[in-house]
PDBQT receptor file of N, H, CA, C and O in Angstrom, charges set to zero:
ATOM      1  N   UNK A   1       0.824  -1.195   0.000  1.00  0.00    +0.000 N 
ATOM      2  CA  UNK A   1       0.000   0.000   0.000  1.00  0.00    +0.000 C 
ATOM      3  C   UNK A   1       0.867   1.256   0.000  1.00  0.00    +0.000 C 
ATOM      4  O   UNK A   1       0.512   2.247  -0.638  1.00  0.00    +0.000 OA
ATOM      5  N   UNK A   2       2.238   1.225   0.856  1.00  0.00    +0.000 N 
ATOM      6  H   UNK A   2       2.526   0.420   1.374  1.00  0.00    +0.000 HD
ATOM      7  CA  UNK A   2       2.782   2.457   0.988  1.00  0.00    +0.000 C 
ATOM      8  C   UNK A   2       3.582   2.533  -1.077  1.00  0.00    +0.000 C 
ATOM      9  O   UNK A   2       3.891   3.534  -1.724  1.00  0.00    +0.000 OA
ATOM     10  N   UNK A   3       3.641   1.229  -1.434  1.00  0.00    +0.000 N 
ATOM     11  H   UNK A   3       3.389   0.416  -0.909  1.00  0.00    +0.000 HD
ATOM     12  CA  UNK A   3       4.192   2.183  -2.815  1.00  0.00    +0.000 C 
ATOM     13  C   UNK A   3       3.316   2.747  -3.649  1.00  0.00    +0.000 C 
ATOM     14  O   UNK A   3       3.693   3.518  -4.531  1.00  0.00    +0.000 OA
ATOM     15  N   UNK A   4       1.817   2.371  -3.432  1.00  0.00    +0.000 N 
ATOM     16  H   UNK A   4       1.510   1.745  -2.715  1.00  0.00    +0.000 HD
ATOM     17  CA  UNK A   4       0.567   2.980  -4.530  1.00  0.00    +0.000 C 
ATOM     18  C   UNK A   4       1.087   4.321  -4.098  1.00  0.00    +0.000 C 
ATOM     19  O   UNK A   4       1.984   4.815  -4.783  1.00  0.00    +0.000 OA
ATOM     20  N   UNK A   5       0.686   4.910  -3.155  1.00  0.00    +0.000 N 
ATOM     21  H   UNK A   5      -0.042   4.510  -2.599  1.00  0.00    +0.000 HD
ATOM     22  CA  UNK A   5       0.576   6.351  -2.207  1.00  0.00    +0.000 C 
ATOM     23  C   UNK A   5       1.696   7.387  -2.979  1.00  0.00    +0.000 C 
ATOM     24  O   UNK A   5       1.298   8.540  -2.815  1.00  0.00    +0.000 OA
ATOM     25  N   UNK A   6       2.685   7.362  -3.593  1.00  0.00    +0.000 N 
ATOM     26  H   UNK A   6       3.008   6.425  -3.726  1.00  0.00    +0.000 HD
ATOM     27  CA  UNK A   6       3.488   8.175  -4.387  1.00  0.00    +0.000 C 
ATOM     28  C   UNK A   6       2.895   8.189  -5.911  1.00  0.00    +0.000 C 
ATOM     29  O   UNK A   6       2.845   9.169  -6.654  1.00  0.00    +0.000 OA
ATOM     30  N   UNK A   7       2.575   7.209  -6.115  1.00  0.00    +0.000 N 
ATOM     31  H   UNK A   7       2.616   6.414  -5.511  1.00  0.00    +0.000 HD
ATOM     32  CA  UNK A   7       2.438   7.196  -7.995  1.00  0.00    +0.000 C 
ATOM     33  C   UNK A   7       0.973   7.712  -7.685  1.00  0.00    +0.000 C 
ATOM     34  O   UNK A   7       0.723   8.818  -8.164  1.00  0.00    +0.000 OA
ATOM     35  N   UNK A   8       0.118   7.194  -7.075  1.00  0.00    +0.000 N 
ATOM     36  H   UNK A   8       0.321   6.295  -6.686  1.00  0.00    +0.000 HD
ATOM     37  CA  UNK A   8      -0.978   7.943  -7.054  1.00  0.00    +0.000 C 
ATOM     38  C   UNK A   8      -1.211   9.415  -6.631  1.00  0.00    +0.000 C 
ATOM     39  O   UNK A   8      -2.221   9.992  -7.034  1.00  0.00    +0.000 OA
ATOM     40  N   UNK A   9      -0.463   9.941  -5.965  1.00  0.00    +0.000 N 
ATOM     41  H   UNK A   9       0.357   9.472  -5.638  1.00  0.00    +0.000 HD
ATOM     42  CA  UNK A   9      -0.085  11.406  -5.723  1.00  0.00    +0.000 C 
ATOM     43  C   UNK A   9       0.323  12.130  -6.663  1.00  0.00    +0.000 C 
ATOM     44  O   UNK A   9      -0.248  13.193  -6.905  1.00  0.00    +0.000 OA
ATOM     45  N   UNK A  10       1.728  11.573  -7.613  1.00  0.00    +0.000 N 
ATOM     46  H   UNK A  10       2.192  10.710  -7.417  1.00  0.00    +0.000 HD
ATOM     47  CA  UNK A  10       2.103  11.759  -9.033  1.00  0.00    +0.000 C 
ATOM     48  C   UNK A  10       1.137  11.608  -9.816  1.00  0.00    +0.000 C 
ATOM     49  O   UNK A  10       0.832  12.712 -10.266  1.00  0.00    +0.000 OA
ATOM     50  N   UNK A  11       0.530  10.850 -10.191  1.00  0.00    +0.000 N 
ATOM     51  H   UNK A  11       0.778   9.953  -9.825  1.00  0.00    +0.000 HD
ATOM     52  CA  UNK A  11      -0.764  11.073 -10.953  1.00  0.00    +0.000 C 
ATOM     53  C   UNK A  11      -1.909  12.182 -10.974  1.00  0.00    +0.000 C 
ATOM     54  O   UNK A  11      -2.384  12.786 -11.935  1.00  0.00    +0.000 OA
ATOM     55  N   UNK A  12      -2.188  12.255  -9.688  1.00  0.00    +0.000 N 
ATOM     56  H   UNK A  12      -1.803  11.764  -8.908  1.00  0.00    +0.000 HD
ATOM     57  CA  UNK A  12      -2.484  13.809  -9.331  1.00  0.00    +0.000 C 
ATOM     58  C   UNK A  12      -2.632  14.685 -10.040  1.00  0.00    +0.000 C 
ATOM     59  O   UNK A  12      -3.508  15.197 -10.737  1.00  0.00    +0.000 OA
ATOM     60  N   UNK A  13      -0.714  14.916  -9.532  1.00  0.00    +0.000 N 
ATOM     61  H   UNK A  13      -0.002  14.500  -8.966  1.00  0.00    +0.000 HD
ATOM     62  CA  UNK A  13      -0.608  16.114  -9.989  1.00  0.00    +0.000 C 
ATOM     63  C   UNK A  13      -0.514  16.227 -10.984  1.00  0.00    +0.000 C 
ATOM     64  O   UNK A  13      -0.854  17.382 -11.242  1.00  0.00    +0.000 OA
ATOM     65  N   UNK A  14      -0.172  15.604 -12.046  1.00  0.00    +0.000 N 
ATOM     66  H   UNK A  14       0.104  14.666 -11.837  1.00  0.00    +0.000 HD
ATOM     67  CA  UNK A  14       0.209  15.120 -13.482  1.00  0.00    +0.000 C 
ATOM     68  C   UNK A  14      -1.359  16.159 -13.958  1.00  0.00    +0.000 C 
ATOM     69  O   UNK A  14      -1.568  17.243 -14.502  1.00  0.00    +0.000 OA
ATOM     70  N   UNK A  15      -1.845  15.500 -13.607  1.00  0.00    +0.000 N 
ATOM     71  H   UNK A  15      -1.675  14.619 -13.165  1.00  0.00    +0.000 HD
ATOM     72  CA  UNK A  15      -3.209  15.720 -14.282  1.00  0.00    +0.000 C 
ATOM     73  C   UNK A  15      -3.604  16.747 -13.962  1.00  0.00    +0.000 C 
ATOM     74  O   UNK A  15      -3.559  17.533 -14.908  1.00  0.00    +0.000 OA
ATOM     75  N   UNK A  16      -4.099  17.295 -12.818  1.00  0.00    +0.000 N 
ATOM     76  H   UNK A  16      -4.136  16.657 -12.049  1.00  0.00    +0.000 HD
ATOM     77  CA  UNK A  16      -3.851  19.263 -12.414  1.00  0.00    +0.000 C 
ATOM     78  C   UNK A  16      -3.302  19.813 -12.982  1.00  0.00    +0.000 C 
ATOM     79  O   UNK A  16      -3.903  20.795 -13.416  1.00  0.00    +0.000 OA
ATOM     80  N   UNK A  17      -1.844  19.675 -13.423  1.00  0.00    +0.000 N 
ATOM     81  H   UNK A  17      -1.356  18.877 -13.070  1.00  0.00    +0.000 HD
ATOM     82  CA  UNK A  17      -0.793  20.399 -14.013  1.00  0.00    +0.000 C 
ATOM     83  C   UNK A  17      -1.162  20.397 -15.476  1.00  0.00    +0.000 C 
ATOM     84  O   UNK A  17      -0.634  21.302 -16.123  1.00  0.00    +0.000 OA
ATOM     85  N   UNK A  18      -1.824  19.712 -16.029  1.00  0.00    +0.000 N 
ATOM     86  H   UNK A  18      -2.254  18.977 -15.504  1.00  0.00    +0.000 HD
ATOM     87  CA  UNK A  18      -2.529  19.523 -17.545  1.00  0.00    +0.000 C 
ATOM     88  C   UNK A  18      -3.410  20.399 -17.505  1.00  0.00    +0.000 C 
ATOM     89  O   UNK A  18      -3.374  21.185 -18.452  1.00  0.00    +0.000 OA
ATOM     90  N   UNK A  19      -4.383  20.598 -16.580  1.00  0.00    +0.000 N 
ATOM     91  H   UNK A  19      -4.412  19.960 -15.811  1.00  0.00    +0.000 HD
ATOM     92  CA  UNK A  19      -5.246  21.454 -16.457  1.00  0.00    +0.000 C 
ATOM     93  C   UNK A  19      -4.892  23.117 -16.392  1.00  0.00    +0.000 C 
ATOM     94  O   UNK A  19      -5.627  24.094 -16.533  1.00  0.00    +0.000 OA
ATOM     95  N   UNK A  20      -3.947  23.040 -16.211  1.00  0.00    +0.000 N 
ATOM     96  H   UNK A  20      -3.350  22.246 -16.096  1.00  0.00    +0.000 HD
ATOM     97  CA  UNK A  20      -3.419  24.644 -15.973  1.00  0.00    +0.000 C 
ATOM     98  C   UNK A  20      -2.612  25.149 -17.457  1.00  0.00    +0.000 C 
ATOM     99  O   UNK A  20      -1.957  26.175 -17.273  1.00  0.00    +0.000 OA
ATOM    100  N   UNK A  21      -2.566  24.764 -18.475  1.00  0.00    +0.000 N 
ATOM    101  H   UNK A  21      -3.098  23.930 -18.624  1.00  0.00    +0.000 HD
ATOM    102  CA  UNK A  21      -2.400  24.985 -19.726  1.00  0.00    +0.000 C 
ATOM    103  C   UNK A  21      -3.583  25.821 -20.253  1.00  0.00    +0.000 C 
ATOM    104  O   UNK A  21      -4.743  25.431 -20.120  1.00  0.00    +0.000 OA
ATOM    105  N   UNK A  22      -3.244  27.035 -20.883  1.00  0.00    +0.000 N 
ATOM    106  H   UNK A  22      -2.302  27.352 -20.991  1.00  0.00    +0.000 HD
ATOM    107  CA  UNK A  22      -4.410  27.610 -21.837  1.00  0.00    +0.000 C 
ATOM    108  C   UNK A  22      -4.753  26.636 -22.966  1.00  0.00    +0.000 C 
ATOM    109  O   UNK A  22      -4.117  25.691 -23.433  1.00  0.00    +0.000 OA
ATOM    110  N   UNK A  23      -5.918  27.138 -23.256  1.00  0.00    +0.000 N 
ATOM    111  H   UNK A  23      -6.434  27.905 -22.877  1.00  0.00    +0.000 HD
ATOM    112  CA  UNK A  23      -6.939  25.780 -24.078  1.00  0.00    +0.000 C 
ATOM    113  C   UNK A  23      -6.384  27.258 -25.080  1.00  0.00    +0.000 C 
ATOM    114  O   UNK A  23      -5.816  28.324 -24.840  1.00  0.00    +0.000 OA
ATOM    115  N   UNK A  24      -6.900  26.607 -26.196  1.00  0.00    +0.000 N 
ATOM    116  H   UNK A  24      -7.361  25.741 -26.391  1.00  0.00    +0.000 HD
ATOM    117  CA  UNK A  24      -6.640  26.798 -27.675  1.00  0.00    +0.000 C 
ATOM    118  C   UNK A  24      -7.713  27.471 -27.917  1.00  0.00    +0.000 C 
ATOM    119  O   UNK A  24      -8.803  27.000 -27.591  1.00  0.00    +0.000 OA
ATOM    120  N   UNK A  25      -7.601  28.825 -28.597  1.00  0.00    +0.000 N 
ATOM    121  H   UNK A  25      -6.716  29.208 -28.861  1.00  0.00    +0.000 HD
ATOM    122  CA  UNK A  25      -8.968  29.410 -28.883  1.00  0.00    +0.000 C 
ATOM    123  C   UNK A  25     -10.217  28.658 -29.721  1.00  0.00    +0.000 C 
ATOM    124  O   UNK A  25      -9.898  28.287 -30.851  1.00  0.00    +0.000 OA
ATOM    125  N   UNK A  26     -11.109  28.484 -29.453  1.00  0.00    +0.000 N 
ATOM    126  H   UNK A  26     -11.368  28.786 -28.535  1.00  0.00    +0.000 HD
ATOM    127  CA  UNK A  26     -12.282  27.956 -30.854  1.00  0.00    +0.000 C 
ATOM    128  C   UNK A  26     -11.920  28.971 -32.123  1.00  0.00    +0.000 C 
ATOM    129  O   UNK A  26     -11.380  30.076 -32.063  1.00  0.00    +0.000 OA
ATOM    130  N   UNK A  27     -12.428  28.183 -33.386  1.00  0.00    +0.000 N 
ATOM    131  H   UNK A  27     -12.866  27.286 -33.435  1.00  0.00    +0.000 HD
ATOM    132  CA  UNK A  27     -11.889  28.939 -34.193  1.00  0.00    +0.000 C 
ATOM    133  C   UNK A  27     -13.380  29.566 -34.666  1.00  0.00    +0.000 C 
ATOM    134  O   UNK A  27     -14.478  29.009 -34.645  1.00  0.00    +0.000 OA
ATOM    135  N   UNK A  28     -13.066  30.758 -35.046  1.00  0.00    +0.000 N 
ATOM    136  H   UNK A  28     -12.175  31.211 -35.063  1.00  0.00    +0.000 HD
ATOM    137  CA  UNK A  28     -14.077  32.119 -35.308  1.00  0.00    +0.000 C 
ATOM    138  C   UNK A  28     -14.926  31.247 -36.813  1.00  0.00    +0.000 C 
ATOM    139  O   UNK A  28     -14.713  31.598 -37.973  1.00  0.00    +0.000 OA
ATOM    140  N   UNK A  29     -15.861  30.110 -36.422  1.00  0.00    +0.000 N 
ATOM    141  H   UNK A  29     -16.034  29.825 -35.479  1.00  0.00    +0.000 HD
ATOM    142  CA  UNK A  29     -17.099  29.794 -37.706  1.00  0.00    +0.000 C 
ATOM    143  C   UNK A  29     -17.393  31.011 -37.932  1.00  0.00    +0.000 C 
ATOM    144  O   UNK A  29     -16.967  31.308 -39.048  1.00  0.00    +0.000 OA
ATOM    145  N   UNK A  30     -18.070  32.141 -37.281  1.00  0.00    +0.000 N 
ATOM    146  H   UNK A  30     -18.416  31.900 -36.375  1.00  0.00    +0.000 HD
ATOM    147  CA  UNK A  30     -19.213  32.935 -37.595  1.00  0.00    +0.000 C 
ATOM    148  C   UNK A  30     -18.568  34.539 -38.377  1.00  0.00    +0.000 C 
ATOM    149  O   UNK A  30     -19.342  35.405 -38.786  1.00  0.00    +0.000 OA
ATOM    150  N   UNK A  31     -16.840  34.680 -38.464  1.00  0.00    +0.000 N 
ATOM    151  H   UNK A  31     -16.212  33.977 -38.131  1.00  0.00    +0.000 HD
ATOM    152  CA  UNK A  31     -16.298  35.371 -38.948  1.00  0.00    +0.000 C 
ATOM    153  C   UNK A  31     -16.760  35.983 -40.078  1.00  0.00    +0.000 C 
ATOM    154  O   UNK A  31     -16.846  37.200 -40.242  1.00  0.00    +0.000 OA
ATOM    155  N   UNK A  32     -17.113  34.967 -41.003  1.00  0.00    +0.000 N 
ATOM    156  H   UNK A  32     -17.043  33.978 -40.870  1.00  0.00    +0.000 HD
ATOM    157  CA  UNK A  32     -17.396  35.258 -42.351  1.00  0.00    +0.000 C 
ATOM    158  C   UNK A  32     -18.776  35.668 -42.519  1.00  0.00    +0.000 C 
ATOM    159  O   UNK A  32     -19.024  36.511 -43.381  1.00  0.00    +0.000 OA
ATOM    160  N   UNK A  33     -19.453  35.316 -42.003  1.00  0.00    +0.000 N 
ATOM    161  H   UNK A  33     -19.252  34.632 -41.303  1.00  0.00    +0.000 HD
ATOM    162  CA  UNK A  33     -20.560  35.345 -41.935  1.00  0.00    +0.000 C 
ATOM    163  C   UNK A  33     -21.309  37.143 -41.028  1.00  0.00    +0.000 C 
ATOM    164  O   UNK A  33     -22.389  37.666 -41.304  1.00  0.00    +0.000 OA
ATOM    165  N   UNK A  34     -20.276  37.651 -39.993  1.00  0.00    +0.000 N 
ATOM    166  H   UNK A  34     -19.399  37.226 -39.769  1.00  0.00    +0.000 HD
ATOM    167  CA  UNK A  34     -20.311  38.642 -39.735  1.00  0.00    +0.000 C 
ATOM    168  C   UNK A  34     -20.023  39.743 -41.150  1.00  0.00    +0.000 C 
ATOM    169  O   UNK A  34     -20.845  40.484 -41.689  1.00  0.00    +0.000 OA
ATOM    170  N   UNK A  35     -18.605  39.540 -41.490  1.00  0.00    +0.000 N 
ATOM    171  H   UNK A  35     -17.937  38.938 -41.052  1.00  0.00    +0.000 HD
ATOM    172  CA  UNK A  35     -18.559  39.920 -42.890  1.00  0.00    +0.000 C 
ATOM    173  C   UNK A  35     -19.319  40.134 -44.091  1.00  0.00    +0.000 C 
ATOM    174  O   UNK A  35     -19.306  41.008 -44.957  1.00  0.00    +0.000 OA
ATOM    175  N   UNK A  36     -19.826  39.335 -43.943  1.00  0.00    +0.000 N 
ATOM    176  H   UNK A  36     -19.836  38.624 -43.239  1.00  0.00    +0.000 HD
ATOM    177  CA  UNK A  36     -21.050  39.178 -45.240  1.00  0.00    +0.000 C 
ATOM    178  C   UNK A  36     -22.493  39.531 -44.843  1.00  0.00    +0.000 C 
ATOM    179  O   UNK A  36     -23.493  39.293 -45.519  1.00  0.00    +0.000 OA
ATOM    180  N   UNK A  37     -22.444  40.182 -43.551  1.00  0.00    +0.000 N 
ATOM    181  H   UNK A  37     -21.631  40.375 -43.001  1.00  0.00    +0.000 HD
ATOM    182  CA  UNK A  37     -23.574  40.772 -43.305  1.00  0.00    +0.000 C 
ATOM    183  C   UNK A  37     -23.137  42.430 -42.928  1.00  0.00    +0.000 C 
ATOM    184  O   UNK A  37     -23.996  43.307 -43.017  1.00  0.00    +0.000 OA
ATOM    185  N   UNK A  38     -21.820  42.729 -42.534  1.00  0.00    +0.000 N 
ATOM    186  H   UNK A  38     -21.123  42.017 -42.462  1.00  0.00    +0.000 HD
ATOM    187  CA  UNK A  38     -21.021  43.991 -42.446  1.00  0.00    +0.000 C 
ATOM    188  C   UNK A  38     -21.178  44.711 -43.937  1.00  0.00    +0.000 C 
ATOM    189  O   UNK A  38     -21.294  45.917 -44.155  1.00  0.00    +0.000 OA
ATOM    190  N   UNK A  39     -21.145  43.492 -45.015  1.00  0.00    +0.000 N 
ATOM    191  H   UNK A  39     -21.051  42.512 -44.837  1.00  0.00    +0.000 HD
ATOM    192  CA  UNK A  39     -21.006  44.328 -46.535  1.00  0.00    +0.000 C 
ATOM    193  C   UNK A  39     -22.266  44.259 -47.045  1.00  0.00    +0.000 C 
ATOM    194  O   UNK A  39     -22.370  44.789 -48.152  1.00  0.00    +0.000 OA
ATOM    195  N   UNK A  40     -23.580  43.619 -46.450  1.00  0.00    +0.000 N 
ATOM    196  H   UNK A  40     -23.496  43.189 -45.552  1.00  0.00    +0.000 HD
ATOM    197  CA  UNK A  40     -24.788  43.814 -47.064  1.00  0.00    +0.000 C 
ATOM    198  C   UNK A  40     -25.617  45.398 -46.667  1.00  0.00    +0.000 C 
ATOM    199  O   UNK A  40     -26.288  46.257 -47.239  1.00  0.00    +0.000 OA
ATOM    200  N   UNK A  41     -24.918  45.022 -44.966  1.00  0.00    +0.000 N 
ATOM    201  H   UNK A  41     -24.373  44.324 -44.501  1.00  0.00    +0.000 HD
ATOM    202  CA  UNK A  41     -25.834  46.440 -44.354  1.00  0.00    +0.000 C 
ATOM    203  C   UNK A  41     -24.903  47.904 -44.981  1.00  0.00    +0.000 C 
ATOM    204  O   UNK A  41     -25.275  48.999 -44.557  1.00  0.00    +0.000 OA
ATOM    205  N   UNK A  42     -23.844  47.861 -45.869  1.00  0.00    +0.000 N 
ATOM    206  H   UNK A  42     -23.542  46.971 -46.213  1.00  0.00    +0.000 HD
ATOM    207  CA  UNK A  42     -22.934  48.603 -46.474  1.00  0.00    +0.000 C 
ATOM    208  C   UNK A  42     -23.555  48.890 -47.555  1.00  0.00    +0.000 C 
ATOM    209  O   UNK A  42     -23.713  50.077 -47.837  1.00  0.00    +0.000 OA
ATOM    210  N   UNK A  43     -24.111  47.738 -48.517  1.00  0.00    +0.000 N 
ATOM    211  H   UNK A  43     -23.982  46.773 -48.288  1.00  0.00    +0.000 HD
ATOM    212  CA  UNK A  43     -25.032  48.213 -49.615  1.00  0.00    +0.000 C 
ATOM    213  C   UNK A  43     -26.094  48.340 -49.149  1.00  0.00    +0.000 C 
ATOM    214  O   UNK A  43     -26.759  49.006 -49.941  1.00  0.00    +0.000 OA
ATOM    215  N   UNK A  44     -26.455  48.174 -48.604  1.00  0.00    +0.000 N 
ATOM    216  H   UNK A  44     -25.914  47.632 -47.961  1.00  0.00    +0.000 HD
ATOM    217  CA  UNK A  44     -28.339  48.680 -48.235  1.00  0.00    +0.000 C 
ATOM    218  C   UNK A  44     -27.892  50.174 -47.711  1.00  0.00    +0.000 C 
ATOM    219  O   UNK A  44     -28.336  50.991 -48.518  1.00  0.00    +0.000 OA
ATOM    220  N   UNK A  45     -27.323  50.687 -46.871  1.00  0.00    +0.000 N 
ATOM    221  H   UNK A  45     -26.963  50.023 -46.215  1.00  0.00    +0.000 HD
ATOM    222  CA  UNK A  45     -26.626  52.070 -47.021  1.00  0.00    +0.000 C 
ATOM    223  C   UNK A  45     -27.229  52.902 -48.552  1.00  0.00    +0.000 C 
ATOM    224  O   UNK A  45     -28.173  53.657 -48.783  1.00  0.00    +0.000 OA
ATOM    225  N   UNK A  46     -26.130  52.303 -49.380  1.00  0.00    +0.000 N 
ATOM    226  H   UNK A  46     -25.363  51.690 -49.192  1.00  0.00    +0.000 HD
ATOM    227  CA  UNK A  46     -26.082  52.871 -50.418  1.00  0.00    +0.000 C 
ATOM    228  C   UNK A  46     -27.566  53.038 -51.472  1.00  0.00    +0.000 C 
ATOM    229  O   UNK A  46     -27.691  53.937 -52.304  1.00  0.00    +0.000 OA
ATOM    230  N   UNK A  47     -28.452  52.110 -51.240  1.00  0.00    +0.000 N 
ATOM    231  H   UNK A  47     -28.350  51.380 -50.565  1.00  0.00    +0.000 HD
ATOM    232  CA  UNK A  47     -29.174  52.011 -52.132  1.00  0.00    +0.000 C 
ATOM    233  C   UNK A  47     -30.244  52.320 -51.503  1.00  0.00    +0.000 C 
ATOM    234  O   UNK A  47     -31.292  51.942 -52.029  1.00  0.00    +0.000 OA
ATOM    235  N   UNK A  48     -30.319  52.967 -50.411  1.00  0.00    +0.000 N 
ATOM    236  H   UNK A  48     -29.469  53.274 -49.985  1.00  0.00    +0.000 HD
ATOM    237  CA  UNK A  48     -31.440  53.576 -49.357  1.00  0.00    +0.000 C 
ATOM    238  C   UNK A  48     -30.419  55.208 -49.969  1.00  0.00    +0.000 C 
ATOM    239  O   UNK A  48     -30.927  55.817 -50.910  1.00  0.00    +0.000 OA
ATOM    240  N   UNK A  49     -29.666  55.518 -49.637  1.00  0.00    +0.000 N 
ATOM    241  H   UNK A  49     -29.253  55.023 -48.872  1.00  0.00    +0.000 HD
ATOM    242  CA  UNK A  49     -29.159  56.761 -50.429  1.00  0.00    +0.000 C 
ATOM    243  C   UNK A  49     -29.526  57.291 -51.532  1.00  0.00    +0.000 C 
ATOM    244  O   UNK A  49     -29.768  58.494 -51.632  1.00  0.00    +0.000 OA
ATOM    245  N   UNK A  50     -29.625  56.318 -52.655  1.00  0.00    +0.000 N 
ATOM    246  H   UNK A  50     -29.429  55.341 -52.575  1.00  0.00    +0.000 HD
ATOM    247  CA  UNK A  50     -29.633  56.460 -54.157  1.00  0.00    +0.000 C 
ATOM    248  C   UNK A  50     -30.996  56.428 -54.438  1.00  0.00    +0.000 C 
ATOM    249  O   UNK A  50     -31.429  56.968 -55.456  1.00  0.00    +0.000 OA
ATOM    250  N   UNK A  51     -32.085  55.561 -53.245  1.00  0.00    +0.000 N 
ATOM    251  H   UNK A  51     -31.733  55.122 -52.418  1.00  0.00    +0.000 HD
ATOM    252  CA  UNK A  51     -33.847  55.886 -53.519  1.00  0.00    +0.000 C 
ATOM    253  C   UNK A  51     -34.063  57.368 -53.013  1.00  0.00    +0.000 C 
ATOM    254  O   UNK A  51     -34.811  58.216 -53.500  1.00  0.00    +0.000 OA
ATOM    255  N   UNK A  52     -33.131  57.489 -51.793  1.00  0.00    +0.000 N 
ATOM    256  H   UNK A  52     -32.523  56.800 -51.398  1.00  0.00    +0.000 HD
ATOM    257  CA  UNK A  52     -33.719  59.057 -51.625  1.00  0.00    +0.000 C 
ATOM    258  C   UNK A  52     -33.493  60.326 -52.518  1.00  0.00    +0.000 C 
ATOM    259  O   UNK A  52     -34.172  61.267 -52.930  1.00  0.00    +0.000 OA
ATOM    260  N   UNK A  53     -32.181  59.876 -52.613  1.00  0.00    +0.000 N 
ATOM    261  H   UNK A  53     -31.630  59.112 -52.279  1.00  0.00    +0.000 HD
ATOM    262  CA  UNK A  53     -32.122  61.162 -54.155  1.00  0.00    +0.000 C 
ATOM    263  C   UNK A  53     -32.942  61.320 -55.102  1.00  0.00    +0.000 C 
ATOM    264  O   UNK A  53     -33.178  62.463 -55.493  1.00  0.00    +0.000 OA
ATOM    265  N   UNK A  54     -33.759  59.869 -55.868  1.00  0.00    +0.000 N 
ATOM    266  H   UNK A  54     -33.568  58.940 -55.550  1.00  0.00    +0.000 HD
ATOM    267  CA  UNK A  54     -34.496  59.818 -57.099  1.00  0.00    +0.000 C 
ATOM    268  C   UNK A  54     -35.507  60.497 -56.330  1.00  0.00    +0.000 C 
ATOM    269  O   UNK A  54     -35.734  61.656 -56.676  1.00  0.00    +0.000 OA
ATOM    270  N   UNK A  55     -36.369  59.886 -55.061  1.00  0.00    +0.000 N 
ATOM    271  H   UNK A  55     -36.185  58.944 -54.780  1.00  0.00    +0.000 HD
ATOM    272  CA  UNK A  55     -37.790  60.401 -54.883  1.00  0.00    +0.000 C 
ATOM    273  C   UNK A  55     -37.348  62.082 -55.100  1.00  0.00    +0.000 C 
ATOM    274  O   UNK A  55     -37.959  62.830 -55.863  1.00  0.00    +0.000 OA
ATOM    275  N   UNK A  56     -35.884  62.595 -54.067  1.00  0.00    +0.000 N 
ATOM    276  H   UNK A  56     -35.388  61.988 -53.447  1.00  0.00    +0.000 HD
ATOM    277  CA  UNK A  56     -35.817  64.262 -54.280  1.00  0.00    +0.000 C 
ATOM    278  C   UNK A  56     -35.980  64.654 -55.921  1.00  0.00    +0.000 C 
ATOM    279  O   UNK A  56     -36.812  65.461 -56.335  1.00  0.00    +0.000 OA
ATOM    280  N   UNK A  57     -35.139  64.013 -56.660  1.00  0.00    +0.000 N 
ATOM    281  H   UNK A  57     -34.463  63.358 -56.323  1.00  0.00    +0.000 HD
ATOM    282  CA  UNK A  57     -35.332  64.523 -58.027  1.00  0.00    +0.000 C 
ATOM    283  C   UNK A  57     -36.837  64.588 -59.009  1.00  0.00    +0.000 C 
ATOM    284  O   UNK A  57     -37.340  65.402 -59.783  1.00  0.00    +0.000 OA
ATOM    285  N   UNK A  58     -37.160  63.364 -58.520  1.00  0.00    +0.000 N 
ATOM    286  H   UNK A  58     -36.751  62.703 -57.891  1.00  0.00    +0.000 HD
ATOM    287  CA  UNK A  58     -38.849  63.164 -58.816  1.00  0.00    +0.000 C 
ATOM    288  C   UNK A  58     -39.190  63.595 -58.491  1.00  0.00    +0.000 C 
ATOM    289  O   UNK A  58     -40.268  63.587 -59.084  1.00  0.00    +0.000 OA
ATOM    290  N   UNK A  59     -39.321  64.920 -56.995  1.00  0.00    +0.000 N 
ATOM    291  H   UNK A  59     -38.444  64.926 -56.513  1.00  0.00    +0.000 HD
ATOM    292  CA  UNK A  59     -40.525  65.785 -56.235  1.00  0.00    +0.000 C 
ATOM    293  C   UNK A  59     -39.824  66.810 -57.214  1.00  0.00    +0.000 C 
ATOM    294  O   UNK A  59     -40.493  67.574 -57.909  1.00  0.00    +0.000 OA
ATOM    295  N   UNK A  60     -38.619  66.790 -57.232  1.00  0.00    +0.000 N 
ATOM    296  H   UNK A  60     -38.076  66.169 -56.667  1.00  0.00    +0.000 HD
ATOM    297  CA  UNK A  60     -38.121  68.590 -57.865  1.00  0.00    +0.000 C 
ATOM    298  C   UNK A  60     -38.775  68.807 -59.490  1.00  0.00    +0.000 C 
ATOM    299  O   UNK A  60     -39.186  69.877 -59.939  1.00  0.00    +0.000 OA
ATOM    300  N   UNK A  61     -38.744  67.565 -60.169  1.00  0.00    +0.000 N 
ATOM    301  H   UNK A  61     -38.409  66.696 -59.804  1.00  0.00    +0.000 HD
ATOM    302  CA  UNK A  61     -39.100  67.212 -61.681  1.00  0.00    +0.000 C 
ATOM    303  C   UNK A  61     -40.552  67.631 -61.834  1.00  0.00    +0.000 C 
ATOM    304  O   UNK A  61     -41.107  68.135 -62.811  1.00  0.00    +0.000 OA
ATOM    305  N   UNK A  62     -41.101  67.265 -60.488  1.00  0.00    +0.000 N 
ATOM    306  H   UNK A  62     -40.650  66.856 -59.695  1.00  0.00    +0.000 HD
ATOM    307  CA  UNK A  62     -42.568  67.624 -60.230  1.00  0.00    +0.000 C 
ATOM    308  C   UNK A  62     -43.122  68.749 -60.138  1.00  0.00    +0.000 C 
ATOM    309  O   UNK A  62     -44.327  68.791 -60.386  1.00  0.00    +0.000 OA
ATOM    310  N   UNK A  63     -42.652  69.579 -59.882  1.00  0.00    +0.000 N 
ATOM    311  H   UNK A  63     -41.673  69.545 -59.680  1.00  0.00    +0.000 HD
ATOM    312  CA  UNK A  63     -42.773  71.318 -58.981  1.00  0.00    +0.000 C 
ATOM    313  C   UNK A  63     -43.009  71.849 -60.514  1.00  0.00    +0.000 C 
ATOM    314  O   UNK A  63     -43.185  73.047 -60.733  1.00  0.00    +0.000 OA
TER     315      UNK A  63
């Protein structure tokens, strides 16, 4: 019994000491996908811009 009592102590710690390592970041799935919604709300920008000008030119065309 007294030789289990060291390796099982070593084992232990073995394994605690594994635990105290930084884990590896997850890798960013949703990256692209932020992106590709960063460049849609970029054109909808633009083409909410380009309706308001026509309606201005269409009220001014109107007068």
């Amino acid at each position: 019994m007294k030789r289990k009592l060291p390796s099982v102590t070593l084992a232990a710690i073995v394994v605690l000491a594994g635990g105290c390592q930084p884990a590896e970041s997850p890798p960013d799935i949703a990256k692209s996908q932020r992106d590709a919604l960063g460049k849609a709300k970029a054109v909808e920008g633009v083409l909410q811009q380009q309706a308001q000008e026509h309606r201005q030119a269409a009220d001014e065309a109107s007068k």
